[in-house]
N, C-alpha and C positions, 0 to 999 in steps of 0.2 A: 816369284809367283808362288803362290801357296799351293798345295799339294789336295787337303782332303778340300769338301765341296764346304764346310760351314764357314772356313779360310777365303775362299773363294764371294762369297754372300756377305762377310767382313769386309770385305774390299768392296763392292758395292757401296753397302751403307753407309762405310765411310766416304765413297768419293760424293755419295747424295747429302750426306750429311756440312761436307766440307764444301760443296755447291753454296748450302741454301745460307752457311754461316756468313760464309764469303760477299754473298750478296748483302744480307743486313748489315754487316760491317764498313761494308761499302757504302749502303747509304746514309749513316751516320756519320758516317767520315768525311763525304760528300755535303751533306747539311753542315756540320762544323767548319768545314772549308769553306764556303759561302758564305756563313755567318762572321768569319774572319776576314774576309773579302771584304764585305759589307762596313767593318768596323774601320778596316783602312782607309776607305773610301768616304766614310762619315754620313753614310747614306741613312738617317732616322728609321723612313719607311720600311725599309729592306731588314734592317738590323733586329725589327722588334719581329717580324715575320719570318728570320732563318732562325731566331733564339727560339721562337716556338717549336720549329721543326724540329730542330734540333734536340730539344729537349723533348719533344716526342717520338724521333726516331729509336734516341736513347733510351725509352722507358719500352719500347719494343724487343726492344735486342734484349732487355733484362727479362722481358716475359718470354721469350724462346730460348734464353739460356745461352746466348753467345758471352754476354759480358753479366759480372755480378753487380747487382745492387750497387755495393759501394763505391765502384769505380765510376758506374755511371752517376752517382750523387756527387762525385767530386769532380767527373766531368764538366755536368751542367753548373755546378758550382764557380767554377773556374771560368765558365761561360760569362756564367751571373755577372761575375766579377768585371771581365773584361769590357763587357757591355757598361755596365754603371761606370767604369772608368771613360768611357770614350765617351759620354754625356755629356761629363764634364767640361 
């Protein structure tokens, strides 16, 4: 436990901050899990409506700062990919 009070207010912001990360991460991860779901299952309808999510969840999290840019480009990338594989 921290001692002086700005220690104290640190620890706060951190456990608010580490809240609201946790939830965006979760719902990405959650859309990606579904959209993988989806691709095992070979469900069309479903597939092109979790890739959406999904790659909107992801461009969320990069505008709050949870995940960079790049990660989530190669995220959805890899998404992209999986989807056009399972068309086939």
């Amino acid at each position: 436990m921290p001692i002086k009070d700005a220690g104290k207010k640190y620890m706060k912001v951190t456990a608010k901050n580490t809240a609201k990360n946790r939830k965006i991460r979760g719902a990405y991860r959650a859309a990606i899990k579904n959209l993988e779901k989806a691709v095992t299952n070979k469900d069309s309808k479903k597939i092109d409506e979790y890739l959406k999510l999904s790659q909107k969840t992801l461009d969320k999290a990069v505008q709050k700062g949870v995940i960079k840019k790049n990660t989530a480009a190669r995220k959805k990338s890899r998404l992209n990919k999986m989807v056009v594989k399972s068309k086939k």
